[in-house]
LUMDO-252697 format. One record per atom (N, C-alpha, C): residue number from 1; residue in three letters; x, y, z. Coordinates in Angstrom, 2 decimals. Layout:
N
site k = NUM; r = Ala; xx = X; yy = Y; zz = Z
...
! end
This chain:
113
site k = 1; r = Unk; xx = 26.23; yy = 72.12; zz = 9.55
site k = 1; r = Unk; xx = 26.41; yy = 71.50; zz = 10.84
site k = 1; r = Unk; xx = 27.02; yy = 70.14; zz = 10.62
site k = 2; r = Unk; xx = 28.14; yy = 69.75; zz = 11.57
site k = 2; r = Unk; xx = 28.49; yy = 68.45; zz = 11.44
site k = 2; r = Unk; xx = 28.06; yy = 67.93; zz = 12.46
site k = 3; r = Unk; xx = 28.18; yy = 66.42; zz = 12.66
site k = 3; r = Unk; xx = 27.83; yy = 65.44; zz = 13.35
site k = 3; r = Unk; xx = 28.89; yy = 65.30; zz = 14.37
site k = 4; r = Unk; xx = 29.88; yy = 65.22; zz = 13.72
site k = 4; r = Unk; xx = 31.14; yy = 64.82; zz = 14.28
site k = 4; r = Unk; xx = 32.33; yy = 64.99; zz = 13.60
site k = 5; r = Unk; xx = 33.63; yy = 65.84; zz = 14.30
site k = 5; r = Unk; xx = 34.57; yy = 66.45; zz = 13.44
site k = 5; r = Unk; xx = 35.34; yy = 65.05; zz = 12.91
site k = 6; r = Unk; xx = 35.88; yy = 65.68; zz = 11.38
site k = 6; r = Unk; xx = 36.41; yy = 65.10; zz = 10.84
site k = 6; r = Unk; xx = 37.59; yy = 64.15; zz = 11.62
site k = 7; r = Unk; xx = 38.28; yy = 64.64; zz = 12.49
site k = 7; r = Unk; xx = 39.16; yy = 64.44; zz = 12.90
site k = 7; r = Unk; xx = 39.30; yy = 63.16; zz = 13.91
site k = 8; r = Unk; xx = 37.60; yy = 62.50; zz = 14.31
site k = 8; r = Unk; xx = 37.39; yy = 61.87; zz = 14.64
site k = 8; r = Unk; xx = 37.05; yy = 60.30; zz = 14.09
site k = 9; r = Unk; xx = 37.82; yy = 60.44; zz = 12.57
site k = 9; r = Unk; xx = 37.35; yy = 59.27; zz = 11.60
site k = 9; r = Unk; xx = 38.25; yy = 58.33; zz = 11.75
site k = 10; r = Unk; xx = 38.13; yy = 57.38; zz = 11.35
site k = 10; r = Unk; xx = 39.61; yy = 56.34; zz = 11.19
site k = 10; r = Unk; xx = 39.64; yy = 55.43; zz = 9.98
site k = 11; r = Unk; xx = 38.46; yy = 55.86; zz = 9.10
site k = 11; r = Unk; xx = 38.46; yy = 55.06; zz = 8.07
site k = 11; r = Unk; xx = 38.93; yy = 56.06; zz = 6.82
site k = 12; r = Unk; xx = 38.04; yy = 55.09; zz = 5.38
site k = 12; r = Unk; xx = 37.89; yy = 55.83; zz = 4.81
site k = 12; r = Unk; xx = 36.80; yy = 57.48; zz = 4.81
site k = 13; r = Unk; xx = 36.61; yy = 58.34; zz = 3.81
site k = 13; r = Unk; xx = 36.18; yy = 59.36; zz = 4.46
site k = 13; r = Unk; xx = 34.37; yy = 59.27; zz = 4.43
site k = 14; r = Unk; xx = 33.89; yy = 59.46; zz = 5.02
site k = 14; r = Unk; xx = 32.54; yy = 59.69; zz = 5.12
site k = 14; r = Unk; xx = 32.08; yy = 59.56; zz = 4.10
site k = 15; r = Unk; xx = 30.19; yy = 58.77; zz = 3.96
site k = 15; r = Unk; xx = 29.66; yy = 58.93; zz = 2.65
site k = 15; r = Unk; xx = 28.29; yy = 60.20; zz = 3.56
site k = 16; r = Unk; xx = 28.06; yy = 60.42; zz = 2.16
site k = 16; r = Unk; xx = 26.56; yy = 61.55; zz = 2.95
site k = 16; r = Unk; xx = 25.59; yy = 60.78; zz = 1.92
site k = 17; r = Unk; xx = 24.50; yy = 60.52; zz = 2.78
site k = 17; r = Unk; xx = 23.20; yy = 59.65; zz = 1.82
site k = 17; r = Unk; xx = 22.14; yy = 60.60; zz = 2.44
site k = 18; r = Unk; xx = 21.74; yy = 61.19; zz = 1.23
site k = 18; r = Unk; xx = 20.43; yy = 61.89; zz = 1.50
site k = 18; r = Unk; xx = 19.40; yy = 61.16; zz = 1.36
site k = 19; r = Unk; xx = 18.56; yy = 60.79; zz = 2.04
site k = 19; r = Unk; xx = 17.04; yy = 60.28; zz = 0.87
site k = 19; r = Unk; xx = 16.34; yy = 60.44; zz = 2.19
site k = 20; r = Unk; xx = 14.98; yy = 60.00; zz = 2.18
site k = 20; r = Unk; xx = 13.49; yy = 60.40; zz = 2.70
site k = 20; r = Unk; xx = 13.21; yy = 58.94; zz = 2.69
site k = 21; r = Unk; xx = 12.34; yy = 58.53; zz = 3.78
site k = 21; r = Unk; xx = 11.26; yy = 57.25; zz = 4.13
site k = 21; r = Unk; xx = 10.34; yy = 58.01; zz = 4.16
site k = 22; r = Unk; xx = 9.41; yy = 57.99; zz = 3.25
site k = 22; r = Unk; xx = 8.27; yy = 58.64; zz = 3.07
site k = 22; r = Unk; xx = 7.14; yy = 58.36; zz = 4.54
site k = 23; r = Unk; xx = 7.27; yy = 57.25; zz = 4.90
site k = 23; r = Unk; xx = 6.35; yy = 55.71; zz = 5.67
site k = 23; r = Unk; xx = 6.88; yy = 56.68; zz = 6.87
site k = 24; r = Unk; xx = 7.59; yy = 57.45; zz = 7.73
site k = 24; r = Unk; xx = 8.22; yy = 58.01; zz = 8.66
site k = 24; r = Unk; xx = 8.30; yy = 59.40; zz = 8.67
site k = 25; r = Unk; xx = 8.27; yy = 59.68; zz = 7.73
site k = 25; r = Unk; xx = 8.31; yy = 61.70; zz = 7.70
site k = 25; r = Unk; xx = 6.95; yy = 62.18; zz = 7.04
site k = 26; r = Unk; xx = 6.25; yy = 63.15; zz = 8.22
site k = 26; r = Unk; xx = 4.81; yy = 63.19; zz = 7.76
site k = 26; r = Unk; xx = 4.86; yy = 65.02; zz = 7.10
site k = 27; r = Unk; xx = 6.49; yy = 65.38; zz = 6.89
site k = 27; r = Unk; xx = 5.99; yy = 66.32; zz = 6.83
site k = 27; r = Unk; xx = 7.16; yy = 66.68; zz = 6.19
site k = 28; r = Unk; xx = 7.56; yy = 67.96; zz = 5.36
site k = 28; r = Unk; xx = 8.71; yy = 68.24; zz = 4.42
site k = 28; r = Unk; xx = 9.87; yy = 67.89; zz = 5.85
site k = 29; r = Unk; xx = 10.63; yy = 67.11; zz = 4.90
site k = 29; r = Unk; xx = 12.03; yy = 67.06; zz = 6.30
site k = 29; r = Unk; xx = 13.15; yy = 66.65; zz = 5.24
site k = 30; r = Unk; xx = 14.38; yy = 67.45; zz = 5.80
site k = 30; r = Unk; xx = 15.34; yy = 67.55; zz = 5.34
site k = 30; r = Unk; xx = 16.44; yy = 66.71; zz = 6.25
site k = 31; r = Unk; xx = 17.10; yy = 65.60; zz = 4.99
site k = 31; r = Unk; xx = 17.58; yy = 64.40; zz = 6.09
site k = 31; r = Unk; xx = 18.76; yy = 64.08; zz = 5.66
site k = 32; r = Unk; xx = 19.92; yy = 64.26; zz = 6.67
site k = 32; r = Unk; xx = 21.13; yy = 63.97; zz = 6.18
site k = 32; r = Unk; xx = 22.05; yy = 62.64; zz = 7.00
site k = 33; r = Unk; xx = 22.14; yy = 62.07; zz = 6.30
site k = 33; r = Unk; xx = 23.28; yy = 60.66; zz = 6.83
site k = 33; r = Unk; xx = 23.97; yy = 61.11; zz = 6.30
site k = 34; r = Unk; xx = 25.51; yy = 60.98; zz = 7.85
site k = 34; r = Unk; xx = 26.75; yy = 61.05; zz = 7.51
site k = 34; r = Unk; xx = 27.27; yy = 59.32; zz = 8.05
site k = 35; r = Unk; xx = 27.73; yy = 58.74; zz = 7.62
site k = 35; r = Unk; xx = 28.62; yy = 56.92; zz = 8.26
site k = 35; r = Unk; xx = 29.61; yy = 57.03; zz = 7.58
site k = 36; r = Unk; xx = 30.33; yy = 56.57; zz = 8.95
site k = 36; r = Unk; xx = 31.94; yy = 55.93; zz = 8.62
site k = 36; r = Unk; xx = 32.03; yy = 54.74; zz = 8.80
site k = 37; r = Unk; xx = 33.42; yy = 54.30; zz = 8.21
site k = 37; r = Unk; xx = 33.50; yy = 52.88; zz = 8.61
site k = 37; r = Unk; xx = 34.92; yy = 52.46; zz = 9.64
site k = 38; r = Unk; xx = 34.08; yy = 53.81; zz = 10.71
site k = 38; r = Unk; xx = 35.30; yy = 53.31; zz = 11.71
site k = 38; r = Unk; xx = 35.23; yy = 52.57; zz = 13.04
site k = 39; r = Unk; xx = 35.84; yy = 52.68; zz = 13.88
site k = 39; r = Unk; xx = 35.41; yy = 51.60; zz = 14.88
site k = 39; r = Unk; xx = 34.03; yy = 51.37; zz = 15.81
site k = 40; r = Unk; xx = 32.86; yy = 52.50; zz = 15.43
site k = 40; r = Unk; xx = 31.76; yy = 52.24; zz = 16.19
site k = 40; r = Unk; xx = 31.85; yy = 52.27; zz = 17.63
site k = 41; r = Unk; xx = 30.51; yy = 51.66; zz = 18.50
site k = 41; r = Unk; xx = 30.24; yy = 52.28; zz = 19.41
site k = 41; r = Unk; xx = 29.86; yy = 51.15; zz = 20.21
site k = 42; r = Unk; xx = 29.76; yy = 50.96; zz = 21.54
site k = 42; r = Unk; xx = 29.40; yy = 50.10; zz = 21.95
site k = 42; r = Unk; xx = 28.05; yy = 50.58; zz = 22.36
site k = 43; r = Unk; xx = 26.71; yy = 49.58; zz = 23.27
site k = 43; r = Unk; xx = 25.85; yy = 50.40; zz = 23.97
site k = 43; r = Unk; xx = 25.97; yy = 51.79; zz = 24.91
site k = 44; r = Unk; xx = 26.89; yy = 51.15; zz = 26.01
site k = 44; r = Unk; xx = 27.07; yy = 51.92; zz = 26.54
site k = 44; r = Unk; xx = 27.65; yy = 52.95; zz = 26.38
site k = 45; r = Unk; xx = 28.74; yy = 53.31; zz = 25.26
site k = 45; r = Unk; xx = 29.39; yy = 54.79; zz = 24.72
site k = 45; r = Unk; xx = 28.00; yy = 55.46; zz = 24.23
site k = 46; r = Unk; xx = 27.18; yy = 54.68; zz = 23.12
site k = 46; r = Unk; xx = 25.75; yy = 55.20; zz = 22.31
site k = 46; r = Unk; xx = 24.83; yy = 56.34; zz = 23.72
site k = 47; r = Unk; xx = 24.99; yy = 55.30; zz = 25.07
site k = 47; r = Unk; xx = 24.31; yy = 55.91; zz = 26.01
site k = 47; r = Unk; xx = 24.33; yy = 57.08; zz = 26.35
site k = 48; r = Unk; xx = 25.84; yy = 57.42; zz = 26.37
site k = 48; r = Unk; xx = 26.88; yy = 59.01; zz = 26.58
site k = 48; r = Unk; xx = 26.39; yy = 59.60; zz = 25.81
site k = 49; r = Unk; xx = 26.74; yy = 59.48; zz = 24.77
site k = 49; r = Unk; xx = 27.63; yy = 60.35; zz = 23.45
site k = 49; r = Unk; xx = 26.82; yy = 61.91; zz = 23.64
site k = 50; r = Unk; xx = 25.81; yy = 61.99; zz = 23.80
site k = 50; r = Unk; xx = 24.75; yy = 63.42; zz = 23.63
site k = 50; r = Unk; xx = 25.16; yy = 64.14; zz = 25.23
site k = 51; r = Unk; xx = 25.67; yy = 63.26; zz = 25.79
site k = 51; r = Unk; xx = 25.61; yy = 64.41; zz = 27.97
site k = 51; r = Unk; xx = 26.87; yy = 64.58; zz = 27.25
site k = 52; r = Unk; xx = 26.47; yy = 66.46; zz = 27.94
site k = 52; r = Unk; xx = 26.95; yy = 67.02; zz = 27.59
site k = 52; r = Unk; xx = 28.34; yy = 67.16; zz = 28.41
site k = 53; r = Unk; xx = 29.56; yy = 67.21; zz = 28.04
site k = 53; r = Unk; xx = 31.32; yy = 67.23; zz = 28.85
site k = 53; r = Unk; xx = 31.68; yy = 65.78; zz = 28.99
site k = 54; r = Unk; xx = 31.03; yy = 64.77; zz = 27.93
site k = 54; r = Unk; xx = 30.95; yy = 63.45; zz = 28.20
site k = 54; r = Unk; xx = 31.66; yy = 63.10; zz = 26.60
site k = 55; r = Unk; xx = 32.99; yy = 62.35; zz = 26.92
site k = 55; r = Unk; xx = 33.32; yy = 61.43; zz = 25.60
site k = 55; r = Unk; xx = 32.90; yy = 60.05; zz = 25.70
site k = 56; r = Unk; xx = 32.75; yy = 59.64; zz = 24.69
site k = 56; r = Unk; xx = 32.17; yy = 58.41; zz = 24.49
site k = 56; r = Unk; xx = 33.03; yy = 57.15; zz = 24.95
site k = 57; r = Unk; xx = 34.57; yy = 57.77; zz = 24.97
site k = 57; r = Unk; xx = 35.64; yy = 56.87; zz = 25.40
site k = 57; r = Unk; xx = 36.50; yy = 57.53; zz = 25.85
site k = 58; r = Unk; xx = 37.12; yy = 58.01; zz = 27.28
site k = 58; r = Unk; xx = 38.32; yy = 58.53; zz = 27.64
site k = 58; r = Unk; xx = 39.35; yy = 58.74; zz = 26.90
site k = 59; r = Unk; xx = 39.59; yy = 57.78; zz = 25.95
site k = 59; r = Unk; xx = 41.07; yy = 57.73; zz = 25.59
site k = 59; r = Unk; xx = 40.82; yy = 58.72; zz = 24.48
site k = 60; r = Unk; xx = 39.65; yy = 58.92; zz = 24.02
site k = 60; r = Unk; xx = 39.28; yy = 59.33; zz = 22.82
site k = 60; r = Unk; xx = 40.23; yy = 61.13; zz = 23.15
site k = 61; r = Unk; xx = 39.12; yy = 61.73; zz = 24.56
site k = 61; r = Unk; xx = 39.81; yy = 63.11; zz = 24.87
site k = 61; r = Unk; xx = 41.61; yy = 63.41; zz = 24.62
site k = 62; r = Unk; xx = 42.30; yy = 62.15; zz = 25.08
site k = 62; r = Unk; xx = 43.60; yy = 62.38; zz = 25.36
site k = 62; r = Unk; xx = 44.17; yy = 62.15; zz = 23.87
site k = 63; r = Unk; xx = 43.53; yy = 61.69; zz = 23.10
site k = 63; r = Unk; xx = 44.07; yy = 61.34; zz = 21.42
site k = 63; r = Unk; xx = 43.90; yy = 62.23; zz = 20.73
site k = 64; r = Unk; xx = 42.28; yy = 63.04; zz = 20.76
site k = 64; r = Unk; xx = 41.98; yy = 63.96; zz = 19.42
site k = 64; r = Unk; xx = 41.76; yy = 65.22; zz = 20.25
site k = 65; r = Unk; xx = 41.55; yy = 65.53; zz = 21.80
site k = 65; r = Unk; xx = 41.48; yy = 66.58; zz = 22.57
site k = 65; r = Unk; xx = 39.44; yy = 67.06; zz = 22.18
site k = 66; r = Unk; xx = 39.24; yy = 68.06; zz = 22.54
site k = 66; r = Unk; xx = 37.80; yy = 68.45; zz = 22.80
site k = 66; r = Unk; xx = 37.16; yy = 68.24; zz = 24.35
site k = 67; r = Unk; xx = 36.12; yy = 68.91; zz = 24.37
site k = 67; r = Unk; xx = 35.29; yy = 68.29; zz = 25.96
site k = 67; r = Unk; xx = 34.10; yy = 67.82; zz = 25.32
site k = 68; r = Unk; xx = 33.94; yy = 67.21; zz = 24.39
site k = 68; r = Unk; xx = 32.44; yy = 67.04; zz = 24.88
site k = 68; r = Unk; xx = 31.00; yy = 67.45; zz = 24.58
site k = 69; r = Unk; xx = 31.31; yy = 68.99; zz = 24.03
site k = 69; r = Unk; xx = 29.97; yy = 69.44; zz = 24.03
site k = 69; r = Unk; xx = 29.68; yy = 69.25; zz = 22.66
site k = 70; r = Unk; xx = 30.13; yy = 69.32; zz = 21.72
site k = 70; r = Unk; xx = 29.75; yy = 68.91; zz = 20.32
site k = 70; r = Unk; xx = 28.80; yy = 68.42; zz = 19.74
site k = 71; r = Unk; xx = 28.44; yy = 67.10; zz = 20.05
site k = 71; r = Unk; xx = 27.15; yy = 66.80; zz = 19.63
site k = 71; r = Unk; xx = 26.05; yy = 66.77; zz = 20.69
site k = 72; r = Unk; xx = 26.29; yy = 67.27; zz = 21.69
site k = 72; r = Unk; xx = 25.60; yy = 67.69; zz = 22.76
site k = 72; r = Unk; xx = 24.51; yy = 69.23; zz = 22.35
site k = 73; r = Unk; xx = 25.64; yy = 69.97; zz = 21.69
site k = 73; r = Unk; xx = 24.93; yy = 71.23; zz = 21.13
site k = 73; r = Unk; xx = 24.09; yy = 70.92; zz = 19.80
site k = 74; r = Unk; xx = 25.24; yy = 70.09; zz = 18.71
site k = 74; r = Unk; xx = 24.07; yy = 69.97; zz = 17.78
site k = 74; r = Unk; xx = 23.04; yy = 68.84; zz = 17.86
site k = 75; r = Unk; xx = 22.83; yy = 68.43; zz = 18.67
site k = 75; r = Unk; xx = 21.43; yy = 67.91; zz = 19.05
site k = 75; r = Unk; xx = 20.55; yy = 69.26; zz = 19.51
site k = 76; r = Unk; xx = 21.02; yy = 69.74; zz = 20.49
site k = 76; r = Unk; xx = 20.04; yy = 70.77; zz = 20.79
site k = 76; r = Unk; xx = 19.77; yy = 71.68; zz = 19.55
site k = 77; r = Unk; xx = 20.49; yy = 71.75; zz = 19.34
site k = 77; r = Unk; xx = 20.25; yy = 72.81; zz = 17.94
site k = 77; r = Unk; xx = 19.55; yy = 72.57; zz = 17.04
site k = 78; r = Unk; xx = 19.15; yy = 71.07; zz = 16.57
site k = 78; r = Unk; xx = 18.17; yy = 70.42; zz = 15.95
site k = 78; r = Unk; xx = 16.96; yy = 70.40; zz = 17.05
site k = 79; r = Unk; xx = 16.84; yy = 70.12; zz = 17.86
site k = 79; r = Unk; xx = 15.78; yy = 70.39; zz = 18.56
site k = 79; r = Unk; xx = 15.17; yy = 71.48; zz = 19.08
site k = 80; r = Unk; xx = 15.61; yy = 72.41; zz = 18.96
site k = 80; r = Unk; xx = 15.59; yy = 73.86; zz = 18.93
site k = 80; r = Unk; xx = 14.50; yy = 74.24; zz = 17.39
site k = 81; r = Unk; xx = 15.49; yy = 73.77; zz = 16.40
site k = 81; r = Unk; xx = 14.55; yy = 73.65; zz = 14.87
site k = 81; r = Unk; xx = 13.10; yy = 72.68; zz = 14.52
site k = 82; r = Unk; xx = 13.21; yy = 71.98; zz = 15.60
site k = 82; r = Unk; xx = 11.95; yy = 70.72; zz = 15.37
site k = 82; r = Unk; xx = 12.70; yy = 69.92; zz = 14.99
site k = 83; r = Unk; xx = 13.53; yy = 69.63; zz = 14.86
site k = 83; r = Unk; xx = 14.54; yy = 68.04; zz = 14.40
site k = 83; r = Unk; xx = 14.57; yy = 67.46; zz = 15.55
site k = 84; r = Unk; xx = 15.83; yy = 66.26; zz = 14.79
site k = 84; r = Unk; xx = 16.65; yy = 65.80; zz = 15.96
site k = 84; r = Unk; xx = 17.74; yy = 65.08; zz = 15.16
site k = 85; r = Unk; xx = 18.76; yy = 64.74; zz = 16.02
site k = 85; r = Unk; xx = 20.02; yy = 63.85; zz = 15.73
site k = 85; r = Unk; xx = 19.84; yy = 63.28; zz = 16.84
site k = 86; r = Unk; xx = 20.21; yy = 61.91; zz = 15.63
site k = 86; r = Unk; xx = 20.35; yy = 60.59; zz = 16.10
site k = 86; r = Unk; xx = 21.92; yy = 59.95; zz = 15.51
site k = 87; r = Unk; xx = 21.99; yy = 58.87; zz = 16.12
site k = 87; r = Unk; xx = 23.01; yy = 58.03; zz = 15.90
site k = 87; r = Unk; xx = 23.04; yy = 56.33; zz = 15.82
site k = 88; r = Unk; xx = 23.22; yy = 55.68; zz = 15.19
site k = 88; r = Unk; xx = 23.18; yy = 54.34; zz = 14.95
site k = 88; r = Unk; xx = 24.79; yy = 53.49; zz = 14.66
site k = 89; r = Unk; xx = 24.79; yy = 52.53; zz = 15.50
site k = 89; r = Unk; xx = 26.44; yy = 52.34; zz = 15.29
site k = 89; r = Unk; xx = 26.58; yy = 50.97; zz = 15.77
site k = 90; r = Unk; xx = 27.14; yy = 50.13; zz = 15.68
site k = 90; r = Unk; xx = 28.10; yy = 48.48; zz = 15.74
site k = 90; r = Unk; xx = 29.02; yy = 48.64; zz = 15.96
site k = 91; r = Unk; xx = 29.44; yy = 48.35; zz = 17.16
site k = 91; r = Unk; xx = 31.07; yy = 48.28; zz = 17.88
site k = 91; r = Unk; xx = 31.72; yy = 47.29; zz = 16.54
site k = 92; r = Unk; xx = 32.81; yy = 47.80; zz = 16.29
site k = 92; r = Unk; xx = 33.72; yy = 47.33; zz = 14.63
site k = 92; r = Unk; xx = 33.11; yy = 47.98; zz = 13.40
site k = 93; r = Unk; xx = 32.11; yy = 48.40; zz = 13.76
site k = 93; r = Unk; xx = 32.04; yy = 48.59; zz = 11.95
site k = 93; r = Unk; xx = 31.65; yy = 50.06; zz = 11.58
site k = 94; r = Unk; xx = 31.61; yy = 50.90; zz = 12.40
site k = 94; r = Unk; xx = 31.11; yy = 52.40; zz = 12.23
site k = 94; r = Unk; xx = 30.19; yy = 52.98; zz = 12.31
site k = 95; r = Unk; xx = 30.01; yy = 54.13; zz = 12.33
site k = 95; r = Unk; xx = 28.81; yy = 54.78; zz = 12.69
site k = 95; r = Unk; xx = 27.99; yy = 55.29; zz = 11.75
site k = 96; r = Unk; xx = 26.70; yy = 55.73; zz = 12.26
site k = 96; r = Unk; xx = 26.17; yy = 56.47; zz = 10.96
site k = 96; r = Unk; xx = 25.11; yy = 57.51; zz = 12.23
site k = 97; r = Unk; xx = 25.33; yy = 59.06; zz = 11.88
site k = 97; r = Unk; xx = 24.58; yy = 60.06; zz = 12.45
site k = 97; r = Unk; xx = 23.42; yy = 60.85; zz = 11.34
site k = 98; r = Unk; xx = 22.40; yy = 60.84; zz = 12.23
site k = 98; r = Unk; xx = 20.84; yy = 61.23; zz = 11.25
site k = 98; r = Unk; xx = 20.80; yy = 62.51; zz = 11.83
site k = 99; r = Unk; xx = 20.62; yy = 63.72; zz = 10.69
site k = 99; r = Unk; xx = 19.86; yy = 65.17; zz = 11.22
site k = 99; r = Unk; xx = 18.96; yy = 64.97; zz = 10.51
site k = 100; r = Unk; xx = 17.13; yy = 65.52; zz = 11.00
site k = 100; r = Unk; xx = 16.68; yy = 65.34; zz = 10.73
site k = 100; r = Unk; xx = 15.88; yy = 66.55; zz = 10.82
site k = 101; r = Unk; xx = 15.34; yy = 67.52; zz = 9.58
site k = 101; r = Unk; xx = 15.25; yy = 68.60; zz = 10.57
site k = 101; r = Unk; xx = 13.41; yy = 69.11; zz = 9.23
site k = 102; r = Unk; xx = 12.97; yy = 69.62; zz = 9.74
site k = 102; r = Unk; xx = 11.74; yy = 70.52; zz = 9.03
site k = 102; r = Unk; xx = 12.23; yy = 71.34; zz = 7.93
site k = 103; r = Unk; xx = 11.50; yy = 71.04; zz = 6.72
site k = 103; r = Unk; xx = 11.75; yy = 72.17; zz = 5.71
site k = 103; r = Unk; xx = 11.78; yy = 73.46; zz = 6.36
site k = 104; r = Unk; xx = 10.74; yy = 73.89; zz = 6.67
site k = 104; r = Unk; xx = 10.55; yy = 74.89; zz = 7.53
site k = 104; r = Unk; xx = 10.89; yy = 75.10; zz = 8.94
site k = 105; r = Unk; xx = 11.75; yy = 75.86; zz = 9.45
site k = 105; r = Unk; xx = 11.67; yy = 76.14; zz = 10.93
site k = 105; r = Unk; xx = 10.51; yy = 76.43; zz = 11.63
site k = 106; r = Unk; xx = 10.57; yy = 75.54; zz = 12.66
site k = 106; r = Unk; xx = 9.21; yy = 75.68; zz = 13.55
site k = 106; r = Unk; xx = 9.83; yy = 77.41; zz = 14.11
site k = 107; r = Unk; xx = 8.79; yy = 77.95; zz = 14.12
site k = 107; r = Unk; xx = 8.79; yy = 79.54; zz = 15.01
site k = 107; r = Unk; xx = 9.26; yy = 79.28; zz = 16.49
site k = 108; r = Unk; xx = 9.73; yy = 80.03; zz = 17.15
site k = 108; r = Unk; xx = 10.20; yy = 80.10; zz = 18.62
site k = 108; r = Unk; xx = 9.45; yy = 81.16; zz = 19.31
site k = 109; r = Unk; xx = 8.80; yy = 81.19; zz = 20.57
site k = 109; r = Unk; xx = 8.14; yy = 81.97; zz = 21.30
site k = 109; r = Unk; xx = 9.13; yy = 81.98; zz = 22.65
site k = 110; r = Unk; xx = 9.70; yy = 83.33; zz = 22.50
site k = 110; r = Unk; xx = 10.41; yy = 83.96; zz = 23.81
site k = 110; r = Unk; xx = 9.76; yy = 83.91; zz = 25.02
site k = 111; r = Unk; xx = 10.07; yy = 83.59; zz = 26.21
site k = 111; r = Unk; xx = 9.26; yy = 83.40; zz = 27.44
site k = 111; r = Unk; xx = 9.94; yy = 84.71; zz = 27.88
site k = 112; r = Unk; xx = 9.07; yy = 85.77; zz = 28.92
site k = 112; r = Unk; xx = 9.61; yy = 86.91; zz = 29.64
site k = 112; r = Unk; xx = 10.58; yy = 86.40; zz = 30.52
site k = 113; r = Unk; xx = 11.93; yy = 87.20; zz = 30.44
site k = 113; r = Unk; xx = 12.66; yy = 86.46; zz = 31.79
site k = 113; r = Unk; xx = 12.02; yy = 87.49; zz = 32.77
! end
């Protein structure tokens, strides 16, 4: 799963930093940082970025094309697993996106439609 397509970088290319805060994860979790060092985010884009048919910047759609749902899904999709994605970012200096997900998949219980 990516965070965010490649195609959306402007720097150099992505680092991936795996590691664990022990002090924060009470339980096997599998944790991936992806950061660039490209132009970041302001508050209010950070606010968007997950609603779903929502770019973080207009101009962004008309430059690299997509709608939207991208990290809209893989958030759900981590939350679906017991994770989550997150995002952390500084307008100028780039972003950095957290999956954060259970060694183990939590089980899913089907509701009757």
């Amino acid at each position: 799963m990516t965070a965010s397509s490649p195609t959306h970088q402007h720097a150099d290319s992505p680092t991936q930093d795996r590691r664990s805060d022990a002090a924060t994860l009470s339980r096997s979790t599998i944790l991936f940082r992806i950061s660039d060092t490209g132009i970041g985010m302001t508050p209010e884009q950070l606010s968007k970025l997950f609603q779903a048919f929502t770019q973080a910047d207009a101009s962004t759609s008309k430059k690299y094309g997509g709608t939207g749902l991208g990290l809209a899904l893989s958030r759900k999709f981590c939350q679906l697993m017991g994770g989550e994605l997150t995002v952390e970012s500084q307008f100028g200096n780039g972003s950095t996106f957290t999956v954060m997900l259970p060694a183990v998949a939590n089980s899913v219980t089907r509701k009757a439609s």
